[in-house]
C-alpha positions in Angstrom: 0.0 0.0 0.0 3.2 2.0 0.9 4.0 1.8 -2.9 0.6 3.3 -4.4 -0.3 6.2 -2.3 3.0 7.0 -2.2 3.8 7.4 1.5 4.3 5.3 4.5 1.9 3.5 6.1 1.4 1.3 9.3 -1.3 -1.2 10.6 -2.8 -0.6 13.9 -4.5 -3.4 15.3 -7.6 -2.6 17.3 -9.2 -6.4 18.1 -12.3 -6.6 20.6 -16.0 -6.5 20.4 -16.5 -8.2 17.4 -14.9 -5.4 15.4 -16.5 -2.6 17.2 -13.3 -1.0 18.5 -12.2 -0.9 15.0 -15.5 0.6 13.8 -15.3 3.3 16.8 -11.6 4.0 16.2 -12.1 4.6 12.3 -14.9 7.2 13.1 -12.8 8.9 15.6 -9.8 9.2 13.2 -9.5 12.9 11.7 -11.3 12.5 8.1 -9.1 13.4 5.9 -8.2 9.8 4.1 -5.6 9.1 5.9 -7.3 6.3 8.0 -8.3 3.0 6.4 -10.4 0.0 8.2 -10.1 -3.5 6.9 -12.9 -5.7 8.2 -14.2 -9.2 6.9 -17.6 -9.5 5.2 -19.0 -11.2 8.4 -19.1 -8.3 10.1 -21.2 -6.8 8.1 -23.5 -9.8 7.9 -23.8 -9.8 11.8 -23.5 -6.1 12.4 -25.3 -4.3 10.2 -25.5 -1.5 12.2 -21.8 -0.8 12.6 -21.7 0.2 8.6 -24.1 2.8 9.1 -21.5 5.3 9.2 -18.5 3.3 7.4 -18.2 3.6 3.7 -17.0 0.6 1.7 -13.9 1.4 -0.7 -12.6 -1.5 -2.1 -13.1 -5.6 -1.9 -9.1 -6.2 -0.7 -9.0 -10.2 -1.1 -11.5 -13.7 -0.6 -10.0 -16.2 0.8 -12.0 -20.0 1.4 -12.2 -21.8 4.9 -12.2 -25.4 5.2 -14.1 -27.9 7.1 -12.0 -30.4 8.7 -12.7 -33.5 11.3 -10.1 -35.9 13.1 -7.5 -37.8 11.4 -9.4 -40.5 12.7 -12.9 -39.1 11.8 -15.4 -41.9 10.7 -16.4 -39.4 8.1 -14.8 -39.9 4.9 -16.5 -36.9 2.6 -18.7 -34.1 3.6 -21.8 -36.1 2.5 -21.2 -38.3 5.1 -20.8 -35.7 7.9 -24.3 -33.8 6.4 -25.8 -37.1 6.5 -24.6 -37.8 10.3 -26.2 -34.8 10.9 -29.3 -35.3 9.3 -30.1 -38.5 11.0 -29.3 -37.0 14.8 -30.2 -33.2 14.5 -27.9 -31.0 16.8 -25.9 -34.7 17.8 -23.1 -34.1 15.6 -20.7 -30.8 16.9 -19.3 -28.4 14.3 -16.5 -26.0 15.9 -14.9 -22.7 14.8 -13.7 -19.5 16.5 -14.6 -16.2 14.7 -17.4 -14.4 13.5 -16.6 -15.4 9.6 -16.3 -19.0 10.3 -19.8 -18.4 12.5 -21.4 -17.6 8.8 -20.1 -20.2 6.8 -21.7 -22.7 9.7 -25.2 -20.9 9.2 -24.9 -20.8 5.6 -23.9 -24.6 5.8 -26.8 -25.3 8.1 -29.2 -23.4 6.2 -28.8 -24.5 2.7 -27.9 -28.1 3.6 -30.7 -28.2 5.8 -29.2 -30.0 8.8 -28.6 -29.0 12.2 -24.8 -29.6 14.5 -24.1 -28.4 18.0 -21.8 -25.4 17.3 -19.5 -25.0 19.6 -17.8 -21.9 20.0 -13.7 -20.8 20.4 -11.6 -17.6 21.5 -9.3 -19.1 18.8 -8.0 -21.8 17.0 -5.0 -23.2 18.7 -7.3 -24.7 21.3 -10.0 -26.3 18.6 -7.7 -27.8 17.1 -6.0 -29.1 19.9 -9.6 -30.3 20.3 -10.4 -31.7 17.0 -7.0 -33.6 17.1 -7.8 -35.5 20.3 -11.5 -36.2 19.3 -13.2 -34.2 21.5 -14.9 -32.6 18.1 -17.0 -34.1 15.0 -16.1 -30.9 12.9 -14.4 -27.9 12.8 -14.3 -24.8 10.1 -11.0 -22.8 10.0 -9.2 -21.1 8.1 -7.3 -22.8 5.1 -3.5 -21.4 6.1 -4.3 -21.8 9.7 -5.7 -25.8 9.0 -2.6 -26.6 6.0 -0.2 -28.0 8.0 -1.8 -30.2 10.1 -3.9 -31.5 7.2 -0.4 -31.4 5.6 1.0 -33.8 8.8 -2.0 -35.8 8.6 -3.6 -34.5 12.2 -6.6 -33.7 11.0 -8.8 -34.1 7.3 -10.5 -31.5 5.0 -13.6 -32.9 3.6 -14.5 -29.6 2.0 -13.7 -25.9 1.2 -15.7 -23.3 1.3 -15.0 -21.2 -1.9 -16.1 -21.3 -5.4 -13.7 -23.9 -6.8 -11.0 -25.9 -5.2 -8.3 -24.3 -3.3 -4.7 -24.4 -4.8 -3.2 -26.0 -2.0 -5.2 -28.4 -1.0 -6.2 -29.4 -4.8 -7.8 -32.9 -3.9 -10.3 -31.5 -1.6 -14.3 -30.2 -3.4 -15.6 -27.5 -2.7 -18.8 -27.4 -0.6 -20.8 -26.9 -3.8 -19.8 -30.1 -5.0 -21.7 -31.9 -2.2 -24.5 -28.8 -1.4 -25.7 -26.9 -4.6 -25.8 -23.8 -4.6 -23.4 -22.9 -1.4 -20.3 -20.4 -2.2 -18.7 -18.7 0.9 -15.1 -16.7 1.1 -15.0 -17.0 4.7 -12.8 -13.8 4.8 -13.3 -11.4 2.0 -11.4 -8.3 3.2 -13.4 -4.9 2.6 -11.2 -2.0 3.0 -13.4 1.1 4.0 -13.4 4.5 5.2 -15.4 7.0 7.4 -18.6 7.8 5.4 -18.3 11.6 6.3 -15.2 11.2 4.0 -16.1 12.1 0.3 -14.0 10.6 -1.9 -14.6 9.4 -5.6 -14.4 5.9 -6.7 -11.3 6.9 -9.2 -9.8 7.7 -6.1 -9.3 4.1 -5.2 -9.7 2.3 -8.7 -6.3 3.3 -9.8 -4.4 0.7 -11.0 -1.2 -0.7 -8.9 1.8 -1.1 -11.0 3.6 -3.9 -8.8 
């Protein structure tokens, strides 16, 4: 980002509330373009309200999650899982531990029309601690986070949750392969700006030349 505007920059990390701290400390900023906010479309799905007074600039990158079970998961394929499910509503437990991965459950739920136990995580060192001693049916996490131990063989994707199958992990479907119609970038990065800021869509539409 450095490169385009043409001056330096620095990221600011403001975690807590679901975003909101972000949200607040954006509007706070002094409006004059010099204060970006990157936040994941989740947020938006969840809280609506906190883009109210946020204006959206740019869609920065999508990136697919994957749903992953024990090594040692009797669930070979996510048919099998949604099946599992199917036959004992809320029996079989799906994990994850941010608001994006919270959506991509929904969504799953919703247009596969079957019902886990979600069970909810500060973060993802301790699910998957939990998903590799068995303690979990499922789990939805990120792909970079979830690579290496599919990589080591600790766990197993049985799906991701993009449009089309993820680079690294080229042997794994997507989601819409098994449940029509379901496409979900569990964290496309939005980069936006106070909404009190005018600033024309040229502004940010120039093109990068690295």
């Amino acid at each position: 980002m450095a490169t385009v505007v043409g001056q330096p920059t620095y990221v600011d990390n403001r975690p807590g509330g679901d975003h909101l701290v972000e949200v607040q400390n954006i509007l706070n900023s002094p409006v004059d373009g010099t204060s970006i906010l990157m936040i994941g479309t989740a947020t938006m799905f969840l809280n609506p309200e906190i883009t109210r007074n946020i204006r959206p600039l740019i869609n920065v990158a999508n990136a697919s999650a994957a749903i992953i079970v024990p090594a040692g998961s009797p669930y070979r394929s996510l048919d099998e899982l949604l099946a599992a499910a199917r036959k004992s509503p809320g029996e079989v437990s799906l994990a994850s531990y941010a608001l994006s991965y919270q959506v991509a459950r929904l969504l799953l739920e919703d247009t596969a029309k079957v019902r886990f136990t979600y069970i909810p995580y500060k973060g993802a060192n301790q699910m998957m601690s939990d998903l590799i001693g068995n303690s979990l049916d499922a789990g939805v996490a990120d792909v970079g986070g979830a690579l290496p131990l599919i990589r080591t063989g600790k766990v197993r994707a049985l799906a991701v949750t993009g449009n089309a199958r993820h680079p690294d992990l080229p042997n794994v479907p997507p989601v819409g392969e098994t449940v029509p119609n379901f496409s979900y970038f569990a964290e496309s990065a939005w980069a936006f700006t106070a909404r009190r800021l005018n600033l024309s869509s040229s502004h940010w539409n120039r093109p990068c030349s690295r």
